[in-house]
N, C-alpha and C positions, 0 to 999 in steps of 0.2 A: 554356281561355278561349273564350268564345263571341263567334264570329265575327259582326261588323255588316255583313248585308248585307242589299241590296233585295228587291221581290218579285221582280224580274225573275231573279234569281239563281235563283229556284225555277220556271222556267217548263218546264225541260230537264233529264233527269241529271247532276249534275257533268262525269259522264263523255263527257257531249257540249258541254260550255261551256266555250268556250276561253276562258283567261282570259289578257292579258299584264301581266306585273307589270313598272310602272317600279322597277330595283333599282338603289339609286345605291351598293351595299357598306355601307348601316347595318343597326342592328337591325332598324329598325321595318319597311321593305321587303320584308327577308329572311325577319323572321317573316311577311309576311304572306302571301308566299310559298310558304311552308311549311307554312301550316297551310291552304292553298287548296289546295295539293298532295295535304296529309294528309287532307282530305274529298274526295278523287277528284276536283277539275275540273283539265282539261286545260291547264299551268300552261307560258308562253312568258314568261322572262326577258331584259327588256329594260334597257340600261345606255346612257344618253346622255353620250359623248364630250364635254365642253365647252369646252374650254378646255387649252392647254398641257399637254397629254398626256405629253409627257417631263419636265419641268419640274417638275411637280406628282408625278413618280412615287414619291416617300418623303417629302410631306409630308405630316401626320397633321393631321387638321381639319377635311380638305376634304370635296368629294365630286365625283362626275362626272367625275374624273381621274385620272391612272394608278394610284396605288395602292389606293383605291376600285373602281377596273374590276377588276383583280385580285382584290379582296376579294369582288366579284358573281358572278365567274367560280366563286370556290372553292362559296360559295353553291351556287351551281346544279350544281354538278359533286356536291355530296354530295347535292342531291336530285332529281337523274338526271332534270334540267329543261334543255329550249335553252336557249341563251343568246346573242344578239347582242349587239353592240355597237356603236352608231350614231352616224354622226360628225355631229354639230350645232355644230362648234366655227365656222364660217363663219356660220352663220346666229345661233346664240350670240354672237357677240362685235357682228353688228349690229343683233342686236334687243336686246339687255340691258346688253353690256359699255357699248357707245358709249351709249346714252342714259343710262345711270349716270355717268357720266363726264361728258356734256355738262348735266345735273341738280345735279352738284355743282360744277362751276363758274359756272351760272347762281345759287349762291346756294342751292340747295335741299337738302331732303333725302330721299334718293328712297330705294324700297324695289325691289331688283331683283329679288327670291325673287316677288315678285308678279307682276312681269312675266316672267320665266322660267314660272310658271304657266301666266299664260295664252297664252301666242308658244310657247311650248318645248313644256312638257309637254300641257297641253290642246288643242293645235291640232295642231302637228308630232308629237307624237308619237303622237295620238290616230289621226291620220292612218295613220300607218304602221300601228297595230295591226290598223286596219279591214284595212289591209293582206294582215295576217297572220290574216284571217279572224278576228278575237278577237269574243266576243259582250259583253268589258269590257276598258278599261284598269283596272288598280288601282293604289292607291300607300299608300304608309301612314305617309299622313298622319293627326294625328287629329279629324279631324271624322265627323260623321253622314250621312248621305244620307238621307233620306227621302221617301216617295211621297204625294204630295197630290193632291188634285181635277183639278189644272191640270200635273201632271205632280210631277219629282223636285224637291228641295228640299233645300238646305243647310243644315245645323243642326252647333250646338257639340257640340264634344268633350264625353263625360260629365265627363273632367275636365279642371277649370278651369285648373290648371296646366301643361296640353299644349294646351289649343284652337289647332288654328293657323287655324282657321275667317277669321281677320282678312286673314290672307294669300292667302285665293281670294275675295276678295270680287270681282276681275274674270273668274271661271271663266265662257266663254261658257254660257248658257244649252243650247243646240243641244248642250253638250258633256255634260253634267247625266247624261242618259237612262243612257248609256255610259261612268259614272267609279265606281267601288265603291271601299268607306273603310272594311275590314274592320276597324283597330284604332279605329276611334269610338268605343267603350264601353269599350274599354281605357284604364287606370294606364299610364305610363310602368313602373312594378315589375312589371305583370304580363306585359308586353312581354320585359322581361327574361327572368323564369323561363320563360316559353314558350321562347325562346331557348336555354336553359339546357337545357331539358326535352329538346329537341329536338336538341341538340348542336351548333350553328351555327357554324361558323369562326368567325364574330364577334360571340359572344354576350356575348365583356368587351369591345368594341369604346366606346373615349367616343364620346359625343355630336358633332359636329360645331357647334362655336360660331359661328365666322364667315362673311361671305358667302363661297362656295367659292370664287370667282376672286380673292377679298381675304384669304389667309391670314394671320394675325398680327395682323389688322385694319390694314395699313397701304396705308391709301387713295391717300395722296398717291405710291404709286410707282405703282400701279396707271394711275391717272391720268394722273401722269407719260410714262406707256406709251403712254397710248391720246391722249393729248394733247399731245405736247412742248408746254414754254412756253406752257402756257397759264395756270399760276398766275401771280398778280402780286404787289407787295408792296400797302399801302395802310392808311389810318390806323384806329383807333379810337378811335371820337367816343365821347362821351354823348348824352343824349336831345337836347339842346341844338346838339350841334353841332363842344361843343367839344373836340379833339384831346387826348385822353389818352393814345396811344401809338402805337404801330407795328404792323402783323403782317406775315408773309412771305410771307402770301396768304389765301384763306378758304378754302380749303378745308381747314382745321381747325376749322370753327365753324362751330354747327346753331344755333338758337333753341333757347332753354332754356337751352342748355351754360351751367355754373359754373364751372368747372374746368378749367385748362390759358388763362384769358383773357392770363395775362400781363399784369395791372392790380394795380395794391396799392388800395385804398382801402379806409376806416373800414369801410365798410359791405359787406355782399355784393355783386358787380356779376353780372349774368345776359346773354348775348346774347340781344337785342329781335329785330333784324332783321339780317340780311346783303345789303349791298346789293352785284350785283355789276355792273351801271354805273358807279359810281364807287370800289368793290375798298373800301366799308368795310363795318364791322363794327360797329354798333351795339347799346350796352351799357347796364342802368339797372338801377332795382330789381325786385324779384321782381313789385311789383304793375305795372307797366309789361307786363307779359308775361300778362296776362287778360284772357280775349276772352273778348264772348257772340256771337258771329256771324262767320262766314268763309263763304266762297264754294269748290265744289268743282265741278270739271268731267268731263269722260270719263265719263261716271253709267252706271255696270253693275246692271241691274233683274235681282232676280230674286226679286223677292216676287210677288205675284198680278197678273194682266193684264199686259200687252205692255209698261208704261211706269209711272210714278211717278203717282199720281193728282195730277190737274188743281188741286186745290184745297191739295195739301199731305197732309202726313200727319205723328202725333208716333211717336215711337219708341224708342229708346235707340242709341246711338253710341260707336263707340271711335274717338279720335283717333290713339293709339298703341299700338300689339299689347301692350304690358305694363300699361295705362293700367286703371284702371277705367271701366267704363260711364259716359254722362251723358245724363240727359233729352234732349231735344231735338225740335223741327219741322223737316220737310224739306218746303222750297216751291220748285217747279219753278222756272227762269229758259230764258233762251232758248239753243241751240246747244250743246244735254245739260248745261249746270249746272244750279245748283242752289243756292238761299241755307239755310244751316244756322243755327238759333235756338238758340243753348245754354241747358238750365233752369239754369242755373249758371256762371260766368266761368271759364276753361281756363286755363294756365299752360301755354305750349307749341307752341300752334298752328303747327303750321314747314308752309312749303309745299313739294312732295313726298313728303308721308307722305299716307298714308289717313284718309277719314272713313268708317268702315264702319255699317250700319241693323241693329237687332237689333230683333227683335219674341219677345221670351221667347228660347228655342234658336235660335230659325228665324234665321238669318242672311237679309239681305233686298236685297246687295247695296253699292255704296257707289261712292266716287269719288275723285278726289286733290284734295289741299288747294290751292285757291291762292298 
C-alpha cells in the first residue's frame, strides 16, 4: 500500500525524521505505524490516557483507555518502537467531557471527536511531540494533506466511505504544516491486509463505534456523572403548543430523531426543536424540519487567505458527517459567524453538529450550527 504523505516528508532521510504516531490500540494507527517504521523513519508511539483508565480496562469499543493502551503497547513492543503514554484524562474531561455534557443538556447536539481533535490531539499533543523532537505528528485518520501555494491543505479521504475529513474541520491552521495522514488513499480493506501482512496484534481488532468515554452509547449515565440532577422531566408539545405527552428529560432527543418519541399518532411525528428553558421537546411533521438558512459560529478558515472572503463565497456543505453534500453560500456576519444559504431545504438542522465548506476534495474549514 502506498503511503500518503507530504513533500515535507521528503526533505530528509526517513532515517533522520522523527515521526510520532498518535496510537489509540486500532488498526488504522498501528498500521500506519508500521509501515512508517517499514520505510525507515524514526517512528515514537504515542497513546493519550483519557478517561477512566481502570474502568474502561476490558471494555471493547473504546479507545484511549485501558485496554486499548494495552493493545498500543503490544503494537509497539512487536515493532521494536517507544512507546509513551500520556495522561490527558484532567485536561480530557475539561475540555471535551464537560462541554459534551453541558451541550447536551443545553438542548444540542454536540460532536466531541471534533473537539478532542482540535484541544487534545492537535494542540496538546502536537505539543509534546515538538517535545519529543518529532519533525510530524501522524494519526490515521483518513484524510489527505496537501501542499498548496499558501501552504498545507486538507482534502477528503480517497474513499467516500472513510472520509473523516468532516471531523477536522476545526484542526488549527498553525497545526497543518506538522500533521501527516498516511492512510488518505487508503480502503478501509486495504488497511486491514496491510495489517494482516504485517502481523499486527490487532489486525482482527473491530472498529470502535462509539464516542470512547460513552460506551454502549449510553449518554444519559455519562452525563449523569459529569452532571448529577441535571436532567429534568417536561412536556411534549406539537408545533402548536399543545401537550401531547411527557418525557423524563431531553436528553434523549436530537432534531430529526423519529424513534424512541414515545407519541402514538396517525402520522409520523419527527423532533423540530428542543427547547431547554422550558425542558420541552417539540415535535411535527417531517416538512416542519426543512431549512434553507442557519446561522454558525466559531468559523475555522482554512481555505486561501487569513479569513472567509468579505463578500461571501458558494461552495458545498456537510451538515452531518454521514449526510450528503449540499450547495450552499457562506456570507460572513459579525464575531466569527456566519449566515449559511442552502441551494436546497435540509431536514435536520440540530445545533451543535457541524456545517463543514468543501470546494471539490479540498476541505475549506466550517463552524457549529446554531
Amino acid at each position: 500500500m502506498e503511503l500518503e504523505l507530504p513533500k515535507s516528508a521528503l526533505q530528509k532521510p526517513p532515517s533522520e525524521t522523527r515521526v510520532v504516531v498518535a496510537m489509540s490500540g486500532g488498526v488504522d494507527s498501528s498500521v500506519a505505524a508500521a509501515l512508517l517504521k517499514e520505510k525507515g523513519y524514526d517512528v515514537i508511539g504515542v497513546t493519550m490516557q483519557l478517561y477512566d483508565h481502570g474502568a474502561a480496562i476490558s471494555k471493547p469499543g473504546t479507545c484511549c483507555a485501558g485496554r486499548d493502551i494495552l493493545d498500543a503497547r503490544r503494537v509497539a513492543d512487536a515493532l521494536d518502537i517507544p512507546h509513551y503514554v500520556m495522561d490527558f484524562e484532567k485536561r480530557f474531561r475539561e475540555a471535551v467531557m464537560e462541554p459534551f455534557a453541558a451541550s447536551y443538556i443545553a438542548g444540542q447536539t454536540p460532536i466531541p471527536c471534533v473537539t478532542c481533535n482540535d484541544t487534545i490531539k492537535f494542540s496538546d499533543l502536537l505539543l509534546r511531540s515538538r517535545e519529543l523532537g518529532a519533525d510530524a505528528l501522524v494519526t490515521g485518520h483518513y484524510v489527505r494533506r496537501g501542499d498548496g501555494v499558501g501552504g498545507a491543505q486538507l482534502l477528503k479521504g480517497s474513499d467516500d466511505s472513510r472520509d473523516q475529513s468532516y471531523f477536522l474541520f476545526s484542526t488549527p491552521r498553525s497545526a497543518l504544516e506538522q500533521l501527516w495522514f498516511p492512510l488518505g488513499a487508503a480502503s478501509k480493506t486495504e488497511t486491514r491486509a496491510e495489517a494482516q501482512r504485517l502481523n499486527l496484534p490487532v489486525a482482527s481488532k473491530p472498529d470502535s463505534q462509539d464516542i470512547c468515554f460513552v460506551p454502549e452509547g449510553k449518554y444519559r449515565d455519562i452525563i449523569e456523572k459529569l452532571k448529577p440532577g441535571a436532567e429534568l422531566p417536561g412536556d411534549i408539545v406539537d408545533m402548536d403548543g399543545n401537550i401531547l405527552g411527557k418525557h423524563d428529560g431531553i436528553l434523549g432527543f436530537t432534531v430529526g430523531q423519529r424513534k424512541g418519541i414515545g407519541i402514538s399518532a396517525p402520522d409520523p411525528l419527527y423532533v423540530v426543536a428542543v427547547d431547554s428553558k422550558t425542558q420541552r421537546v417539540i415535535v411535527g411533521a417531517k416538512e416542519a424540519l426543512l431549512k434553507n438558512n442557519l446561522t454558525i459560529r466559531n468559523i475555522n478558515w482554512l481555505g486561501d487567505g487569513d479569513e472567509i472572503p468579505g463578500g461571501g463565497f458558494e461552495c458545498i456543505v456537510k451538515l452531518r458527517s454521514a449526510q450528503p453534500p449540499i450547495g450552499a453560500k457562506i456570507t460572513p456576519l459579525s464575531d466569527g459567524r456566519a449566515k449559511v444559504e442552502l441551494a436546497q431545504p435540509f431536514a435536520g438542522v440540530a445545533p451543535g453538529q457541524a456545517c463543514v465548506f468543501y470546494s471539490g476534495d479540498r476541505m475549506l474549514g466550517g463552524g457549529w450550527i446554531e
